[in-house]
Every structure is written in C-alpha cells, then in structure tokens.
C-alpha positions as a Markdown table, in Angstrom:
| # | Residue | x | y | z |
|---|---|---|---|---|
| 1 | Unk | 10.3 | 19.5 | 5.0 |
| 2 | Unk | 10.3 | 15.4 | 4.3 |
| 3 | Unk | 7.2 | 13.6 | 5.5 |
| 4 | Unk | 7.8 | 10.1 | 5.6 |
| 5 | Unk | 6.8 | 6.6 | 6.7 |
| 6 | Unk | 8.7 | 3.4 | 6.9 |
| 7 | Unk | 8.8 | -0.1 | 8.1 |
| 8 | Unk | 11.3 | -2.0 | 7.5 |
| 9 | Unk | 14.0 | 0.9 | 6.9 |
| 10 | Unk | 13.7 | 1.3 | 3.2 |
| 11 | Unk | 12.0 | 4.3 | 2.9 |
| 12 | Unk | 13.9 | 5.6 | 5.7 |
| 13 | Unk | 17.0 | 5.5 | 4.2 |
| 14 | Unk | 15.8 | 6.9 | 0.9 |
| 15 | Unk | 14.3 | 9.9 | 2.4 |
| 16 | Unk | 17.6 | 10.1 | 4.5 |
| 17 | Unk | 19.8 | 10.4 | 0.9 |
| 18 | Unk | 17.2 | 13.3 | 0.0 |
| 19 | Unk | 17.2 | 15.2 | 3.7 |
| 20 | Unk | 21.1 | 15.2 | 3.4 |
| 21 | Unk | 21.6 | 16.4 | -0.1 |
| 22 | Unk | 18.9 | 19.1 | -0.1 |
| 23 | Unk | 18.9 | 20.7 | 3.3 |
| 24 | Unk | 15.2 | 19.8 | 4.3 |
| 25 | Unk | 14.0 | 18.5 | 8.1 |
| 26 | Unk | 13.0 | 15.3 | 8.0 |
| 27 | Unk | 9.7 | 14.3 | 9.7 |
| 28 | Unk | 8.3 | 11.0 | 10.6 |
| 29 | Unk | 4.5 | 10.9 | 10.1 |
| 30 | Unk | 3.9 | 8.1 | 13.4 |
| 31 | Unk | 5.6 | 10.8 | 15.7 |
| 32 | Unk | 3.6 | 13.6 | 14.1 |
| 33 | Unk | 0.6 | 11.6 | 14.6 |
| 34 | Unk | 1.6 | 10.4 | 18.4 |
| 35 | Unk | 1.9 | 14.7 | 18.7 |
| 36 | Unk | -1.4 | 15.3 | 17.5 |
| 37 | Unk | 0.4 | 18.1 | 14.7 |
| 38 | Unk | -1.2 | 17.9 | 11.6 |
| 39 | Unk | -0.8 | 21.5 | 10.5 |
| 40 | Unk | 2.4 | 22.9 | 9.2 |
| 41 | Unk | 4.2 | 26.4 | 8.2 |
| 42 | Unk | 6.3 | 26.6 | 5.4 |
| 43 | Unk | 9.0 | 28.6 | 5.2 |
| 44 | Unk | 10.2 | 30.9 | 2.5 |
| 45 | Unk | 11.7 | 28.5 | -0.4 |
| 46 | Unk | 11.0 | 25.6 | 1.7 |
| 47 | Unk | 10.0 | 22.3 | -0.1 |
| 48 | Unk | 7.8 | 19.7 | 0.5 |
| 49 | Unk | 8.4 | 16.2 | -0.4 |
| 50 | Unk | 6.3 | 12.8 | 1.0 |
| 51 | Unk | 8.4 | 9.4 | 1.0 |
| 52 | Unk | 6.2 | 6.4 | 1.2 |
| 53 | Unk | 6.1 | 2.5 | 0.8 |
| 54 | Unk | 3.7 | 0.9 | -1.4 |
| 55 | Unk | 1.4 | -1.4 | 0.3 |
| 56 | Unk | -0.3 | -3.5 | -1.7 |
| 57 | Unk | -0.3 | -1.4 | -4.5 |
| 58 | Unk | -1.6 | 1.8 | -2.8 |
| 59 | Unk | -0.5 | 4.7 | -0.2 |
| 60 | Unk | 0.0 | 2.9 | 3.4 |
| 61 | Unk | -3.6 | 3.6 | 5.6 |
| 62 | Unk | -1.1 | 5.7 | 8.5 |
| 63 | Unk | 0.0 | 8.0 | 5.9 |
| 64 | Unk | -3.6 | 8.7 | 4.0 |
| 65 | Unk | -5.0 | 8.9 | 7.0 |
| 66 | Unk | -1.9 | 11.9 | 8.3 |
| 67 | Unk | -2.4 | 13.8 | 4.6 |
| 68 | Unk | -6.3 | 13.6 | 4.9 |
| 69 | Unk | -6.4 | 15.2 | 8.0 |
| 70 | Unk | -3.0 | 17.9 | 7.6 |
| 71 | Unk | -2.6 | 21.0 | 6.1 |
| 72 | Unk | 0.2 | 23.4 | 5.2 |
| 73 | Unk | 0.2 | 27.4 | 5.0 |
| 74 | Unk | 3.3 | 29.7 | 4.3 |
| 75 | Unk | 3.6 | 33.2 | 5.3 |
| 76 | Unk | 2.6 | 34.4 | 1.8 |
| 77 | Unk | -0.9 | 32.8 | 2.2 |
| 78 | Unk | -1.3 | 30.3 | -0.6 |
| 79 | Unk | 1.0 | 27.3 | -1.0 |
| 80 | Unk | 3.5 | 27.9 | -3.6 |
| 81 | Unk | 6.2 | 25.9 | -2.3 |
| 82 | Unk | 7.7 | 22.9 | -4.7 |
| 83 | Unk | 6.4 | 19.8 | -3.6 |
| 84 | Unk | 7.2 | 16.2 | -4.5 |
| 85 | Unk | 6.2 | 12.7 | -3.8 |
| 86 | Unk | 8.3 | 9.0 | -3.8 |
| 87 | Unk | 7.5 | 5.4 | -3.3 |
| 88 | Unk | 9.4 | 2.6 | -2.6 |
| 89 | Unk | 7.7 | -0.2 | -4.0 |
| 90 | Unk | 9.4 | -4.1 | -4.1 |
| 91 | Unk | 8.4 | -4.6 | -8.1 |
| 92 | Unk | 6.1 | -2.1 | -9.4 |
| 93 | Unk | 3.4 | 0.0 | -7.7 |
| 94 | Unk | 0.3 | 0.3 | -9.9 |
| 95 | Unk | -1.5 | 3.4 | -9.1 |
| 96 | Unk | -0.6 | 4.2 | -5.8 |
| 97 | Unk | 0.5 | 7.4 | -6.5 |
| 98 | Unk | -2.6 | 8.6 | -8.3 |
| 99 | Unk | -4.6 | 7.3 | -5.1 |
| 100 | Unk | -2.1 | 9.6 | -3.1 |
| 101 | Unk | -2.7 | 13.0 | -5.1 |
| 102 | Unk | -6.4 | 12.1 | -4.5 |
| 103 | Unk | -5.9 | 12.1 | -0.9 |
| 104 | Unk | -3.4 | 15.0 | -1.2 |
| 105 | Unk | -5.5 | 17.7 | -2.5 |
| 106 | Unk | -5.6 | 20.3 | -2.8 |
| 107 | Unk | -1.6 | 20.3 | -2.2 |
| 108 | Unk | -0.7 | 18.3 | -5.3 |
| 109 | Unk | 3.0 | 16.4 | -5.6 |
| 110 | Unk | 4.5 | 18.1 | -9.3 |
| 111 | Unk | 7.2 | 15.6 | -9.6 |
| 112 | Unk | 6.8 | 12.3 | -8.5 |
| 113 | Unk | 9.1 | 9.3 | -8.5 |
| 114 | Unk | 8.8 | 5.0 | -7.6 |
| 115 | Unk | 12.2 | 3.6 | -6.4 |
| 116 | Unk | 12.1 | -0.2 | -6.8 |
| 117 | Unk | 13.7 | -1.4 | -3.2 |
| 118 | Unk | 14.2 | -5.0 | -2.1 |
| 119 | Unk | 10.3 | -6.9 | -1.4 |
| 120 | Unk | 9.4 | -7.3 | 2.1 |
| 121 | Unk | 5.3 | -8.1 | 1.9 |
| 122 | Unk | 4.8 | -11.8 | 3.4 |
| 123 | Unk | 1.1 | -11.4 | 3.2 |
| 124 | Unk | 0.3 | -12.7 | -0.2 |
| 125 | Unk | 1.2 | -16.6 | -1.0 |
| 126 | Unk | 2.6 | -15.2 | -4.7 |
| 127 | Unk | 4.5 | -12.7 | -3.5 |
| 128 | Unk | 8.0 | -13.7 | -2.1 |
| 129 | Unk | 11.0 | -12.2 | -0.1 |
| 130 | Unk | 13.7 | -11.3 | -2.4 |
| 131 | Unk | 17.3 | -13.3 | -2.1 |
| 132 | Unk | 20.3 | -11.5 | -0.8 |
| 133 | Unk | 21.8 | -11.6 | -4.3 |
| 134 | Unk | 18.4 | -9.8 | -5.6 |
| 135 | Unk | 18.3 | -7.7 | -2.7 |
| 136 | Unk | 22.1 | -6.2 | -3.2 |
| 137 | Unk | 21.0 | -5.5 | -7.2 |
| 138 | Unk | 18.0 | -3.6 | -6.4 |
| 139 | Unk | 19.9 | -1.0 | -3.6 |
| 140 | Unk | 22.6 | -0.7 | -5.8 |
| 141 | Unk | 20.4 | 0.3 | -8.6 |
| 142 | Unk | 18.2 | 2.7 | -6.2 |
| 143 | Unk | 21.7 | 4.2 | -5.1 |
| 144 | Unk | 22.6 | 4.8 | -8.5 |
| 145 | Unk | 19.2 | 6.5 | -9.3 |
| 146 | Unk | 19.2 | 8.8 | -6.3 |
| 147 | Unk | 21.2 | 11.7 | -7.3 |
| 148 | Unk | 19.0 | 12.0 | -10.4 |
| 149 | Unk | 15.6 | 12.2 | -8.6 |
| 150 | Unk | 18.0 | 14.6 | -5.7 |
| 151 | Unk | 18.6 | 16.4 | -8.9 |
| 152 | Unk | 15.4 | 17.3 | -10.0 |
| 153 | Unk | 14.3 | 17.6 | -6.1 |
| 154 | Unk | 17.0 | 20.6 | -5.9 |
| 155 | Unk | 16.6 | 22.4 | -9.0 |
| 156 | Unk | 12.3 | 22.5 | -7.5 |
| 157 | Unk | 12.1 | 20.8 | -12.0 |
| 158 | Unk | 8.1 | 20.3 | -12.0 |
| 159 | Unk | 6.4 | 17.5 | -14.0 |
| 160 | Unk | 8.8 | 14.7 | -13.8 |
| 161 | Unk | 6.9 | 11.7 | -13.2 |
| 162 | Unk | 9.0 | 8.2 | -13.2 |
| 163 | Unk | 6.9 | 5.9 | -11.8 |
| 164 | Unk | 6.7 | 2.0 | -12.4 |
| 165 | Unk | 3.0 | 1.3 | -12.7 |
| 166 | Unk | 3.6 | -2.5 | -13.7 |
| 167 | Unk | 1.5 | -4.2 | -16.6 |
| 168 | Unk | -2.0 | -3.4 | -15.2 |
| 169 | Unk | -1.9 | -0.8 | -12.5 |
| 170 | Unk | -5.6 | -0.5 | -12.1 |
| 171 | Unk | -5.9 | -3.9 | -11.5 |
| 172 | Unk | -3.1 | -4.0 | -8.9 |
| 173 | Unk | -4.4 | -1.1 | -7.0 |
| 174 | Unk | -8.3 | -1.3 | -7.5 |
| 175 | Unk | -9.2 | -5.0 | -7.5 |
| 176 | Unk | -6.0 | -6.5 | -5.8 |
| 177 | Unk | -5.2 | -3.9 | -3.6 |
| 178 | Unk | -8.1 | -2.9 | -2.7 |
| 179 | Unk | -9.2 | -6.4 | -1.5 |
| 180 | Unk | -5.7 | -5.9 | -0.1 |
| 181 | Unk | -6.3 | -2.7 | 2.1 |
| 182 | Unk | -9.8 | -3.8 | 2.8 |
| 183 | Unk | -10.1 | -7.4 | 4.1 |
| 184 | Unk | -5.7 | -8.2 | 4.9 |
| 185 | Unk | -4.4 | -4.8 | 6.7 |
| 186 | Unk | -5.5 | -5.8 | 10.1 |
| 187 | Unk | -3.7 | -7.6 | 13.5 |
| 188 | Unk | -5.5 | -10.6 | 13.7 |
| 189 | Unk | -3.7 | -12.8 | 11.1 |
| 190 | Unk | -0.3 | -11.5 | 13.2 |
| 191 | Unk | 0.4 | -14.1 | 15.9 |
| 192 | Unk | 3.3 | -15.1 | 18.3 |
| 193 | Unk | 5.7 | -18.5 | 19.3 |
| 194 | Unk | 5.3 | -17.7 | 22.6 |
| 195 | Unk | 8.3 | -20.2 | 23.4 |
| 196 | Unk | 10.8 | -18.5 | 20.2 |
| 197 | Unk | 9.4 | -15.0 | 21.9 |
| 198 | Unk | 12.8 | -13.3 | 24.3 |
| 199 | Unk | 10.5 | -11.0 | 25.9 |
| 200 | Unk | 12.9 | -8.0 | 24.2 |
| 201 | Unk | 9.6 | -5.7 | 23.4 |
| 202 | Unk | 11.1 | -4.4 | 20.6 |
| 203 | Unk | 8.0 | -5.1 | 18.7 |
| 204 | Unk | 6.0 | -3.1 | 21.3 |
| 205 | Unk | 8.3 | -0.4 | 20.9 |
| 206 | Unk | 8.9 | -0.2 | 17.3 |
| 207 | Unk | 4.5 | -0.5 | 16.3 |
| 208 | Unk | 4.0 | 3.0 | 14.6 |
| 209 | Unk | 0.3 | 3.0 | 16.0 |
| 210 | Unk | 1.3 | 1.5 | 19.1 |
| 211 | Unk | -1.2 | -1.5 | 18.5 |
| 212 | Unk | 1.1 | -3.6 | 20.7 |
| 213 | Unk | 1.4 | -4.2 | 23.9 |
| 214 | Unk | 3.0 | -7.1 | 26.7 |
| 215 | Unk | 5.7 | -9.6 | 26.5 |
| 216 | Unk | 5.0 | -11.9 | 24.6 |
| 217 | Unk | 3.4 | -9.3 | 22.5 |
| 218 | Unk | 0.0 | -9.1 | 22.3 |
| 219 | Unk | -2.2 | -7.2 | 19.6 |
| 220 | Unk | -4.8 | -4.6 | 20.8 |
| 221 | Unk | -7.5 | -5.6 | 17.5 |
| 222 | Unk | -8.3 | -1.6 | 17.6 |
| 223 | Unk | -8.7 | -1.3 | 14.2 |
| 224 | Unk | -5.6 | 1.1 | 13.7 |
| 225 | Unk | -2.9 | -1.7 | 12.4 |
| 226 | Unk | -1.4 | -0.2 | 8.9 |
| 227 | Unk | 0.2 | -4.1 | 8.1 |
| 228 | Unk | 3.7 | -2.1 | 7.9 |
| 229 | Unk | 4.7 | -5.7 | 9.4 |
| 230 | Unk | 7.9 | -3.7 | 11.5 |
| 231 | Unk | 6.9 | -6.0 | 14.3 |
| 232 | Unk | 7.4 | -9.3 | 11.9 |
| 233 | Unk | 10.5 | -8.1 | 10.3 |
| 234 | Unk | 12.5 | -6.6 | 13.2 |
| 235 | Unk | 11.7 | -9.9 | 15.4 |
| 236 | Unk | 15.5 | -11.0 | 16.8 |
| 237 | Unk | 14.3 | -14.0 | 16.8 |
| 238 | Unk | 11.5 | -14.2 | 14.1 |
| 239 | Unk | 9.1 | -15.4 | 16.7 |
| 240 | Unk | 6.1 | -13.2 | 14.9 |
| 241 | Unk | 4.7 | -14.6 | 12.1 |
| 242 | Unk | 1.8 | -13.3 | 9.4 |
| 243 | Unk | -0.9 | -16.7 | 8.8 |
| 244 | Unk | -0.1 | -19.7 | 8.4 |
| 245 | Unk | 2.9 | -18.8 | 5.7 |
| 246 | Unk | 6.0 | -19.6 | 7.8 |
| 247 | Unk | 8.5 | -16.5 | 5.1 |
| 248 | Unk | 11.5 | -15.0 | 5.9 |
| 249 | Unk | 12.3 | -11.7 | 6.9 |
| 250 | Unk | 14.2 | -8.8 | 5.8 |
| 251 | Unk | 15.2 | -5.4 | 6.7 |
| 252 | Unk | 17.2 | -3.1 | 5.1 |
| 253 | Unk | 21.0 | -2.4 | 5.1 |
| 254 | Unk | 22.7 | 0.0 | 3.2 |
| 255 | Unk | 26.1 | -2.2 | 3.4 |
| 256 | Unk | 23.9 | -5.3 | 1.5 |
C-alpha cells in the first residue's frame, strides 16, 4: 500500500508511476483521515511506501499528524514488510525526511528518495513559481528518474537513500522551517476577490481538511489548515490569493 498526500498534483502523479509499476493500492491520507482509519493490515509481501510534498522544508502537518496517530500489523505479528518513503520537494528539502522517520517510528522507511518537481510555495517573498520552460525540465528529469527509484521499490533494495538536503539542511528545516510550520501554515493570510470569485466551490470541495466553506469561500480559522495551498492553485480564476504577494499559480501536468 501507497500512503500519500498532494496539493497541487505533483505527488499524486509520482505515487501514481509507483502504484502502476509495482502492483500496490494507493491510499490518500485526507480520505483516510475524513474515515477515521488509522490502523492498517498488511498483507503477505505487501509493501509500504509514503509519498509526500515538502513544505517548508519539513513533512506537511496532515500527514505527521495521519503517521503519529496510525499503525500497521501483518498476520505474522511484527512488521516485516519493505517500506519506503519519497518527497517531492521544488529545490531541495533539508531534513524533512529525517523529521519524518522521527514521526514514523517505530515503522522506519529503509530506502528513501527526494524527487525535485516544479515549485509551487507562494508563501515566502524569496521563493518563486517556476517558468514553464523550468517547469517542463524538472518533470522531464523526474520522469527519467522514476524507473530507477520503481526499481529499487520492486526488488524491496534497503538503504538507498537519495535525498537532496540542499547546502544547509538543518537550517532550512529547524530555523526556516520551523518558523515556517509554526507562525505561516495557518488560513488567515488566505483571502478572496470576492468580485474575480465564480462561485464554482471547487476550493470548498478540493480543502483536504475541509477548512472551507460558502461561495465566495470563506475559511473556518479552526486551526486544522496544512498551507497545501490546493484552494490557491486550483482557483479557475485565481481569485484566492496568499498576503499581500499577488504570484502565479501552477499545477501539475504530465503533458508540460
């Protein structure tokens, strides 16, 4: 089985190549969480593998939260299975991994892997969307790097670790990211052009912790938003915006 997360569609679609080539279920953690199933059977020879997006250089709050709480038998008692982790990340992704395992335990990913996918965080003034030329290079490069990491995946190969940490990975994920994940991954800096806004609740509907509601969408301020920004990027009409930085938008397409 494939736990995964996504927000704009580029995790998605790498868990997707894996599901396909290997045979395992895919599961989306929002629905398992909506469900209220946080323990799981494995089968005999069944994997388990966790695709995630790096947000702000650490594990997305909706899927430490979902690991935290889970846990996963098999019908010979302890956990033997072959388990592996992946994150997309738009650069580099510091030690969002590490933090993962942490949160993980005592199931611990043996092989783990960072696939560099085109940038979609609007939330920090020095970070910027990627252009469609940059965009195209990166999923080309992430397609030619798939059946490698499906490789290894298949033949259940354990301590294979191909991460891209960037220059000073601490840094990202302790000091940046975790001002990051403690003072920016909340609602209120999301807003709405009411008179852009087509009434199409697709935001609504799309929200993985249903944290919005109404047309024109309003945010509940519950404390549960995971600043996966679907609601910015799938906007038809880019009526939903993140502070006062008016950015682009961008979702992935395999045909880019």
């Amino acid at each position: 089985m494939i736990f995964y997360f996504t927000g704009t569609g580029n995790t998605r679609w790498v868990a997707q190549q894996i599901a396909e080539a290997t045979g395992e279920k895919l599961l989306f953690i929002p629905d398992l969480i909506r469900e209220g199933r946080y323990e799981f059977e494995l089968q005999e020879g069944e994997r388990i593998g966790f695709c995630f997006p790096t947000h702000g250089w650490q594990p997305p709050r909706i899927l430490r939260d979902f690991v935290r709480k889970m846990t996963v038998k098999s019908k010979e008692g302890e956990v033997k299975s072959y388990c592996w982790a992946l994150t997309t990340c738009g650069d580099n992704m510091g030690e969002a991994m590490t933090i993962f395992n942490k949160d993980l335990f005592p199931l611990q990913a043996k092989s783990m892997f960072a696939v560099v996918m085109p940038e979609s965080n609007v939330c920090f003034s020095f970070l910027h969307l990627d252009t469609p030329e940059k965009e195209r290079q990166k999923i080309e490069a992430a397609k030619a790097r798939l059946p490698h990491i499906i490789d290894v995946i298949r033949n259940r190969q354990e301590g294979v670790v191909e991460l891209v940490k960037g220059a000073i990975p601490r840094t990202y994920s302790y000091v940046i990211g975790g001002y990051y994940n403690k003072h920016l991954i909340k609602d209120d800096k999301l807003w709405v052009d009411e008179a852009a806004c087509i009434g199409c609740g697709l935001c609504s509907k799309l929200c993985p912790v249903d944290d919005i509601e109404g047309a024109p969408p309003r945010w509940k301020h519950n404390g549960r938003c995971t600043n996966c920004l679907a609601c910015y990027h799938h906007c038809p009409k880019h009526a939903i915006h993140w502070g006062k930085m008016k950015r682009g938008q961008y979702l992935f397409r395999s045909e880019k």
